[in-house]
C-alpha positions in Angstrom: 0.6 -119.8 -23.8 -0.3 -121.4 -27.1 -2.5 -120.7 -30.0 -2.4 -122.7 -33.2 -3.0 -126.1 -34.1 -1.3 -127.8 -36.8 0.0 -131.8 -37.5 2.4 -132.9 -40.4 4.2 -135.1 -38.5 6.6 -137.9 -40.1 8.4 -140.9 -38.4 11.5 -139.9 -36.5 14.6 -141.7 -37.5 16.3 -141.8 -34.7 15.1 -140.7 -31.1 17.3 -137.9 -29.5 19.1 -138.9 -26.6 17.6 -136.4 -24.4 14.1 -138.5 -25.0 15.9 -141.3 -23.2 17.8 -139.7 -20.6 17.3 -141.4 -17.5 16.4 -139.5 -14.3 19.6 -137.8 -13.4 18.7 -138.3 -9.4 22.0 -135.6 -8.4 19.9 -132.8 -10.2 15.9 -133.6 -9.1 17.4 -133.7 -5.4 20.0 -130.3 -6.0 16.3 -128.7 -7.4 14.4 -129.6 -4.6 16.8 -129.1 -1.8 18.6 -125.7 -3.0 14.9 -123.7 -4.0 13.2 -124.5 -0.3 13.4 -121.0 0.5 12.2 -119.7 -2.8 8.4 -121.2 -3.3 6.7 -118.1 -1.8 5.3 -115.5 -4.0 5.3 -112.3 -4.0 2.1 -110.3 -4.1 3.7 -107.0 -4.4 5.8 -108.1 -7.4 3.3 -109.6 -9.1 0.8 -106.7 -8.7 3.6 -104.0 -9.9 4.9 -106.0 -12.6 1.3 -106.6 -14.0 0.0 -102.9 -13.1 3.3 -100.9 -15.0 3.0 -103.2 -18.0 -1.0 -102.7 -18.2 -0.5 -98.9 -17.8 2.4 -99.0 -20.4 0.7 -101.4 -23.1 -2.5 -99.3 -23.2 -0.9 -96.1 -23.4 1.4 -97.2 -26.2 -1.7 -98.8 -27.9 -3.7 -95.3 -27.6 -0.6 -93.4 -28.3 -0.1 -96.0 -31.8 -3.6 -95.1 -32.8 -3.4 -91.5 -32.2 0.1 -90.2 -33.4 1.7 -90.6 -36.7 4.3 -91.7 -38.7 7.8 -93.1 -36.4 6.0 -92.1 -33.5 3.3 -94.1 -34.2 5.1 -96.8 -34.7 7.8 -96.3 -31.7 3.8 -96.7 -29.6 3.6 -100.0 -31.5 6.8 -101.6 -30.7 6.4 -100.6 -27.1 2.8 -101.4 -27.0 3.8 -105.4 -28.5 5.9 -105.5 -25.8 4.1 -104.4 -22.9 1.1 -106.2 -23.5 2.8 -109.2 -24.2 4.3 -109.3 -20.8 1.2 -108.6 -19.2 -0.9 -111.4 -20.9 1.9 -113.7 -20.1 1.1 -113.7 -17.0 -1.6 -116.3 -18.0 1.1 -118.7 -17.4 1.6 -117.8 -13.6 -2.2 -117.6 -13.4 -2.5 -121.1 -14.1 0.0 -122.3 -11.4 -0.9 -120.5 -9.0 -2.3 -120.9 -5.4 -5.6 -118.6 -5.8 -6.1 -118.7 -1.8 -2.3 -117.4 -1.3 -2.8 -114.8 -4.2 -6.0 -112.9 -3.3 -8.0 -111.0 -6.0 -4.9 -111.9 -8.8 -6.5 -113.9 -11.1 -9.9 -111.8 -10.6 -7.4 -108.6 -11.4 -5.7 -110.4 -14.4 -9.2 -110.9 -15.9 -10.5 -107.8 -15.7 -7.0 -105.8 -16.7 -5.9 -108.4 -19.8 -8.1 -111.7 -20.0 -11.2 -110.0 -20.6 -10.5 -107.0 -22.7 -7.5 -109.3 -24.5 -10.1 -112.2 -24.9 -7.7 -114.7 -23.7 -9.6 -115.3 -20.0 -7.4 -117.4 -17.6 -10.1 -120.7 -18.4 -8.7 -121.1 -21.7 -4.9 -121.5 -19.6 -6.1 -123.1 -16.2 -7.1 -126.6 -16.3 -5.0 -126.5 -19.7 -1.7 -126.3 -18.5 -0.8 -128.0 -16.0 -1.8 -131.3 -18.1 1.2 -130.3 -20.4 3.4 -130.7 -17.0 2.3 -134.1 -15.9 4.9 -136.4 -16.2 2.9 -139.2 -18.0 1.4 -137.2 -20.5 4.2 -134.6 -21.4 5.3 -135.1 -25.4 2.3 -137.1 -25.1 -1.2 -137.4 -27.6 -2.7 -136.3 -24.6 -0.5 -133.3 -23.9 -2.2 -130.7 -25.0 1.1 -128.2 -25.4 3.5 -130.5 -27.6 3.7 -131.5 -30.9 7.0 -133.0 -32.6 8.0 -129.7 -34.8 11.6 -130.9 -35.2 10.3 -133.6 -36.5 7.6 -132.6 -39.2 8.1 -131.1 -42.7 9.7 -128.1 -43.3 6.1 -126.0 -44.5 5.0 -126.6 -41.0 7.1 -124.4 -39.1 6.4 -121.1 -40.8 2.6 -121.7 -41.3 3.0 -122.7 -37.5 4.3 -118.8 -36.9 1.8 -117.3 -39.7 -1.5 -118.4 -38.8 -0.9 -117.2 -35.3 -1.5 -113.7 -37.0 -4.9 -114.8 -36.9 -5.7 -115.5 -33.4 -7.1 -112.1 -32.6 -9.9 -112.8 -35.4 -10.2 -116.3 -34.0 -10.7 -114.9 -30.4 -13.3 -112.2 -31.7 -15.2 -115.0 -33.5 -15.5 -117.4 -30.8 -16.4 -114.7 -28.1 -18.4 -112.4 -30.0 -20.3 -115.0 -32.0 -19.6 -118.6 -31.1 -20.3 -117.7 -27.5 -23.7 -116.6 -27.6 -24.9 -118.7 -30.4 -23.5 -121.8 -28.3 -25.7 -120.3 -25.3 -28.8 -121.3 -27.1 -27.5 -124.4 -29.2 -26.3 -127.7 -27.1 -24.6 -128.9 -29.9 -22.6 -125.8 -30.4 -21.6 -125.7 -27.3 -20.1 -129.0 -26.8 -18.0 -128.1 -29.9 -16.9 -124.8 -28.2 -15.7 -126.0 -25.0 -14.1 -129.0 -26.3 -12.1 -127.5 -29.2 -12.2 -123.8 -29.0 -11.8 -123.1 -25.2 -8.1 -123.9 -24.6 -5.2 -122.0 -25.5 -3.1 -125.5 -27.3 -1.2 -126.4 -30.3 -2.2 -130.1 -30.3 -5.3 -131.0 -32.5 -6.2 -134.2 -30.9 -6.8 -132.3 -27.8 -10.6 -132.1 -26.6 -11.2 -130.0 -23.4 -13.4 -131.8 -20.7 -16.9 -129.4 -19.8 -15.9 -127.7 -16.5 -18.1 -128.5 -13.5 -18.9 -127.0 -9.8 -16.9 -123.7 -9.1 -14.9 -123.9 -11.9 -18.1 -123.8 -14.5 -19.6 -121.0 -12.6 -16.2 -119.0 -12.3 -16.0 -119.8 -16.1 -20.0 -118.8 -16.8 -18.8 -115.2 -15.5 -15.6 -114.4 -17.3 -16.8 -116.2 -20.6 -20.1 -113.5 -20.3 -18.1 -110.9 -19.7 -15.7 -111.5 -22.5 -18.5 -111.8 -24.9 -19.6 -108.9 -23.5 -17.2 -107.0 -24.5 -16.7 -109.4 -27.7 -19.6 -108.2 -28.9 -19.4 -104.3 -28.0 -16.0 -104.4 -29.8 -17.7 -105.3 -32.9 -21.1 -103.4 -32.5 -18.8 -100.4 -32.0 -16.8 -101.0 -35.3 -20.3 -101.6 -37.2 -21.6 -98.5 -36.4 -18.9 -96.1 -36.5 -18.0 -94.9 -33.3 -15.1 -97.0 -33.1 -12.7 -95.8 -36.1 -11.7 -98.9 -38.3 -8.1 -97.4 -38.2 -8.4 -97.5 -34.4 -9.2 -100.6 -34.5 -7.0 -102.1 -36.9 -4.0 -100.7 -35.3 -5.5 -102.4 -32.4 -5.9 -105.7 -34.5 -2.4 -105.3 -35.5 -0.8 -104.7 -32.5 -2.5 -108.0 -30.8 -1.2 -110.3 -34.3 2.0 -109.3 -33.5 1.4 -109.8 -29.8 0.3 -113.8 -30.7 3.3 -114.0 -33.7 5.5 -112.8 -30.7 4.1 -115.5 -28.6 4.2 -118.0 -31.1 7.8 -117.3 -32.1 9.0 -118.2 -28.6 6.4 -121.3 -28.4 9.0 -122.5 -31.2 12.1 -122.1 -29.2 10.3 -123.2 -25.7 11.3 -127.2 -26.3 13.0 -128.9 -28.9 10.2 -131.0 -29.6 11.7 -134.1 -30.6 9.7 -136.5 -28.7 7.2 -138.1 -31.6 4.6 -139.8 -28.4 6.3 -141.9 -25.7 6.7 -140.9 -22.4 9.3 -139.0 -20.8 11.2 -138.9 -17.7 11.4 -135.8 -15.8 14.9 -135.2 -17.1 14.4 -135.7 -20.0 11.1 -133.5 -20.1 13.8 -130.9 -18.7 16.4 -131.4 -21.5 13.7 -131.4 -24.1 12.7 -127.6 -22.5 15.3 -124.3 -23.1 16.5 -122.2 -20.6 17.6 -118.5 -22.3 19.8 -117.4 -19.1 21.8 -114.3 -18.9 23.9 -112.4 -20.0 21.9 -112.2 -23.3 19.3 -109.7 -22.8 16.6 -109.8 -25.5 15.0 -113.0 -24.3 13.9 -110.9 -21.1 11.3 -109.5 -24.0 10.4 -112.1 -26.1 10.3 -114.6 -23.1 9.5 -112.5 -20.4 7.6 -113.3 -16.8 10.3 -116.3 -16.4 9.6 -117.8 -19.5 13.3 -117.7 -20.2 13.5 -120.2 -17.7 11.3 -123.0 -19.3 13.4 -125.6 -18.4 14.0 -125.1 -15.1 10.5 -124.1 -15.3 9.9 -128.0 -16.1 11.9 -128.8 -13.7 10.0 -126.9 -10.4 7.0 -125.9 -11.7 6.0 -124.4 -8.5 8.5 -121.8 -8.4 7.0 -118.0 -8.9 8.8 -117.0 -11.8 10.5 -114.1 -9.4 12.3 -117.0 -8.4 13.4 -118.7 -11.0 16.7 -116.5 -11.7 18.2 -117.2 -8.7 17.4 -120.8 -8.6 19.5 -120.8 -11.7 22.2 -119.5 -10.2 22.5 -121.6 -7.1 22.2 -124.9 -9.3 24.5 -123.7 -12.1 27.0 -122.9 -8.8 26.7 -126.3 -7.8 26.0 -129.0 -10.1 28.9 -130.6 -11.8 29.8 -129.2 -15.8 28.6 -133.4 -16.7 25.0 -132.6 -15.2 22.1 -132.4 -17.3 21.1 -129.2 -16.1 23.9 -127.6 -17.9 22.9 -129.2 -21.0 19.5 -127.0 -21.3 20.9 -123.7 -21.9 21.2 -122.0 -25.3 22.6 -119.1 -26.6 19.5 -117.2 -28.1 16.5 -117.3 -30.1 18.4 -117.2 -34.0 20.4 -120.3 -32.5 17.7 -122.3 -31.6 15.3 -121.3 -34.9 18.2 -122.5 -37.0 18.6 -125.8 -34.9 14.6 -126.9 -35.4 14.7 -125.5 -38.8 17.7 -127.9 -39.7 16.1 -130.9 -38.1 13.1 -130.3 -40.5 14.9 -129.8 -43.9 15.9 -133.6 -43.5 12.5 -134.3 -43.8 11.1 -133.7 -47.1 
């Protein structure tokens, strides 16, 4: 789940050798063979996981905007997180098989997408592009661009602007949206460039077509829908402008969150040529236990991105104990070891020290 677009890049010296890492074939078959059993998912896990951090991020968001002083901001915190788990589950949402997940996506919408503004279109479709093999680390990946190998500035304005997004959203929803309905022009522009959740500027988003436009027609009304109530409600009053700046703040720090662990999700040295699926994998971070705090600033799996990479269509329910049956097996030399980290402070320093050598 990304938000910001940005491109400073300058030439990489040298490539890392985890852009040239040949397929390690021990590891793709241990993945394959060792995870048969875990492919299913769970409905009930995904519906209580979703439902508790729903219930929890809106009543902390309520509670922020009603209490006071360490209270208040005790709701906050608790609110940042909850939310942000629930609207991570974007990322499942775009992996997974609607027919085996009745009524999930539809649910996600209406509990996050919709009153969030981030509806599952701008993820589906969007995503899964980032995963094919030929286009990861790509132009035409819309997820990647070389951070550890662009100037220094570009890394905190990366974080900053994300702050933003929430005005962004309400712009293109509350006012892009309907203006495009009556202007072609417009809306070519807003489907192409304003209709994905990416961080790669050169990315234009194709016009949906058949079920997917209509699917897309319905959410997109409904967000601007509510787009628009949001601000109409603001304009006159019955929505309190501290209200809804607390609200405001709490979903900046919800995309600053997001962006923060967008920076530690890959080490984003590959500056454009394509990658084999190992090294795709060691150019992703896995965050495994026994350090904690990831399980809230990467949560629903995202811990796991590498392995993630590496079997994309594993539920993220599953992807802790596919860790652990290929850490028990494959050999201290494999790859697969060679993706895990020790937190987020270790892996902010190691981009930030790639950049300062490029001035």
């Amino acid at each position: 789940m990304n938000t910001v677009t940005l491109d400073a890049r300058v030439p990489a010296a040298r490539a890392s050798a985890s852009i040239k890492a040949a397929d390690d074939k021990a590891m793709l078959r241990a993945a394959a063979e060792l995870t048969r059993d875990l492919v299913a998912a769970r409905p009930g896990v995904y519906w209580a996981d979703l439902i508790a951090s729903v219930v929890t991020g809106y009543a902390a968001l309520v509670g922020a905007a009603m209490l006071s002083g360490g209270w208040a901001i005790a709701a906050g915190v608790v609110a940042v997180l909850a939310l942000y788990r629930a609207m991570s589950f974007i990322h499942e949402v775009s992996h997974m098989k609607h027919g085996l997940m009745r009524g999930f996506r539809e649910g996600w919408n209406v509990l996050v997408g919709v009153p969030m503004l981030i509806p599952s279109f701008m993820y589906e479709g969007v995503h899964t592009l980032h995963h094919a093999k030929t286009r990861y680390g790509t132009v035409e990946d819309p997820e990647y661009l070389p951070l550890a190998l662009m100037k220094p500035w570009t890394l905190p304005v990366f974080i900053l602007v994300s702050a933003l997004a929430p005005l962004g959203l309400l712009i293109r929803y509350g006012v892009l949206a309907p203006l495009s309905a009556v202007v072609p022009g417009l809306r070519r522009v807003v489907v192409e460039r304003y209709s994905a959740l990416a961080i790669n500027p050169q990315f234009r988003r194709r016009a949906p077509e058949g079920e997917a436009k209509l699917y897309w027609n319905r959410v997109e009304t409904a967000a601007s829908v509510w787009a628009v109530s949001l601000i109409v409600l603001v304009a006159t009053g019955i929505l309190p402008l501290r209200a809804f700046a607390i609200g405001f703040g709490i979903a900046s720090a919800v995309a600053v969150l997001n962006q923060v662990r967008t920076l530690v999700a890959h080490l984003w040295e590959n500056d454009g040529e394509a990658m084999t699926v190992t090294a795709q994998y060691l150019d992703s971070v896995n965050v495994p236990p026994p350090t904690l705090l990831p399980a809230l600033w990467a949560p629903v799996g995202l811990r796991y991105h590498a392995l993630h990479h590496l079997l994309p269509g594993l539920p993220y329910h599953s992807l802790g104990e596919a860790h652990r049956r290929l850490s028990a097996v494959l050999d201290a030399g494999s790859p697969f070891h060679k993706a895990s980290y020790a937190g987020l402070p270790h892996l902010a320093a190691k981009i930030a020290r790639s950049t300062m050598g490029r001035r």
